[in-house]
N, C-alpha and C positions, 0 to 999 in steps of 0.2 A: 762265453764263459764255459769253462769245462772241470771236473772234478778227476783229474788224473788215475781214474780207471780207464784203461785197457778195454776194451770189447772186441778189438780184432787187430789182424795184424796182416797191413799189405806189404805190396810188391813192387818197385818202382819198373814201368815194364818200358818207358821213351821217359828221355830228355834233351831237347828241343832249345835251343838257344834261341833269344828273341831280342827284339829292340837294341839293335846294333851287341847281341852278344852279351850286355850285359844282363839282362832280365833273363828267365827261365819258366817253359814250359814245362810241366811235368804230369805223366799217365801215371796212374797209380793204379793198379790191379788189386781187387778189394772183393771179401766174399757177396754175393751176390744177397743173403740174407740181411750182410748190415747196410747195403744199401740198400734195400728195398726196404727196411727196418723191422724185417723179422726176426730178427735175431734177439736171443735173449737178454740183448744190452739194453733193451727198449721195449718194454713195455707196452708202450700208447701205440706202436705199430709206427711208427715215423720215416719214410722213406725220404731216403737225403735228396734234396731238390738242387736245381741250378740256382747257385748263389747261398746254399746253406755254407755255413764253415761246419771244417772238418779239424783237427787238432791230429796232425802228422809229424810223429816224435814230439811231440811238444809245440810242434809250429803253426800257430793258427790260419788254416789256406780256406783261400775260397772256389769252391766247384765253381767250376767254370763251364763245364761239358759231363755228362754221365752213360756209359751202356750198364749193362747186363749186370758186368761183374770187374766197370772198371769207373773212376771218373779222372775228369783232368783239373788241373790247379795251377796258376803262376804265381812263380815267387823273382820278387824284386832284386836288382841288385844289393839294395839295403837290406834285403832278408838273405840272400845268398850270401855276405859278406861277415854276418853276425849269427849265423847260426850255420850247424852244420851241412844242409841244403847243396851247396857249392859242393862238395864232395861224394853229393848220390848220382849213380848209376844204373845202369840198366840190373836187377839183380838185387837192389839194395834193398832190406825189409826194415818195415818200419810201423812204428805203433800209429794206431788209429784209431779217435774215439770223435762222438760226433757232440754237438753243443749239447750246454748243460738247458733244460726248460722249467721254467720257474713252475714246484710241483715235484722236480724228478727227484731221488733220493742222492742225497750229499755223502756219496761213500767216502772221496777221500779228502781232496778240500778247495777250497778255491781257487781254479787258476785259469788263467786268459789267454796263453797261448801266445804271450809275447816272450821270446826268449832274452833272457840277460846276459847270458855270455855261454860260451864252451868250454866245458870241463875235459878232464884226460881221467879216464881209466887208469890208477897208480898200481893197483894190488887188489887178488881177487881171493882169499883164503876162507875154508870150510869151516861153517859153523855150526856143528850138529849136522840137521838136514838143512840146511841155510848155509846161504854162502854172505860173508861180509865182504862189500868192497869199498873200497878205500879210491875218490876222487880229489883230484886237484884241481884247486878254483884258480879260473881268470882274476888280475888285480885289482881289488876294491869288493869283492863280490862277499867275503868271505865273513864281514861284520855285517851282513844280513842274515847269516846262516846262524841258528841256536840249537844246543843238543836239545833232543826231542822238540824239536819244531819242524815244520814241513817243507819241502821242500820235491820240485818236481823235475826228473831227470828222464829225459826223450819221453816228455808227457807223462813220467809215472808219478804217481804221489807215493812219497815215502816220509818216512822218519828220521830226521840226523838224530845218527849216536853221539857222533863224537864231532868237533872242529878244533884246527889247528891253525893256528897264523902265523903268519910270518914278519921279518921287520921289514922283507919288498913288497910288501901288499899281497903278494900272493899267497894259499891258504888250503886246507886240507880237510876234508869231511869223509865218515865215514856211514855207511847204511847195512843194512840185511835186507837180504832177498830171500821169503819163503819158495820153496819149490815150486808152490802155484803159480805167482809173480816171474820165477825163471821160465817157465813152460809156456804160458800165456801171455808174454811182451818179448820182446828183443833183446833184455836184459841180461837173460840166464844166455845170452849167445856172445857177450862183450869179451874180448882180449884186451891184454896190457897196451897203451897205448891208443886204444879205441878214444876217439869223442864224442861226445855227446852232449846234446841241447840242456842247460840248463834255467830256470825259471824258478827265481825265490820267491819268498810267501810272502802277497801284498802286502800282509800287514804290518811285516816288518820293511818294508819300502818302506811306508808313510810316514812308521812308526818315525824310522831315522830322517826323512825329511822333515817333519816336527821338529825333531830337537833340533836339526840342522838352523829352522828355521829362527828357536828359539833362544 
């Protein structure tokens, strides 16, 4: 479990194709504080171990190997095909927060690091010192999504303003980004077109599998 706070932000430095090609190795280059767990995001002093999960853009990976100021992680062809994974590169940065432990402070809200689908970057327009940007949801995703309910985008937790649907199932959210949140994740660096990981709020899973059920 992880709380879509941010505490650092790596570097994909190898990706290694594995298991006839379709599964993937991947080196992630990370500062050397949050793995050793000096860094401010951590409190308890918690240095990431072989086999901890790590939450990369939102995608829940498991250390597999660690040095200094880097570890490695495989991601499946079932994660590579549902999340945007399949598309990183040597170069690619991406948010990084390490699990949530029962005790630690719940800054933004609950989330597991299982992606639900990938969104598109629609529109990025200034608001104030904030920037608003405007995502388009993959089909079905978009009746999980509530203004002001939560919602996590390449691991960030944020706030929907707005939601729009459509009669193809497909659907439209909007957010604010404080300048903080630009500076300190990969967010404040997305172009038009960009994708990214998205992860809606369990609660409203269960919620709608309830009535589903009902």
């Amino acid at each position: 479990m992880f709380t879509g706070i941010v505490t650092a932000i790596g570097t994909v430095r190898a990706v290694t194709p594995t298991g006839e090609a379709q599964d993937m190795r991947l080196v992630i280059a990370a500062p050397p504080d949050f793995l050793a767990g000096t860094d401010a995001g951590d409190a308890a002093g918690r240095a990431v171990a072989i086999g901890a999960s790590i939450a990369c853009s939102g995608c829940c990976l498991t250390a597999v190997a660690r040095g200094e100021d880097w570890f490695a992680a495989q991601a499946s062809g079932e994660t590579l095909s549902r999340t945007t994974l399949g598309r990183w590169s040597e170069g690619t940065r991406i948010n990084l927060e390490r699990s949530l432990r029962v005790g630690d402070e719940l800054g933004g809200h609950m989330v597991s690091g299982h992606v639900d689908g990938v969104g598109t970057l629609i529109s990025t327009v200034a608001a104030g010192e904030s920037r608003r940007l405007l995502f388009g949801l993959p089909p079905g995703l978009a009746r999980f999504v509530a203004p002001k309910g939560s919602i996590a985008v390449d691991g960030v937790s944020l706030t929907v303003n707005e939601v729009e649907d459509s009669a193809d199932g497909f659907g439209r959210f909007g957010i604010n980004i404080i300048p903080h949140t630009a500076a300190v994740t990969t967010l404040g660096a997305l172009a038009h077109g960009d994708r990214v990981n998205i992860e809606i709020d369990m609660l409203a899973r269960y919620v709608a599998r309830l009535a589903e059920a009902g």
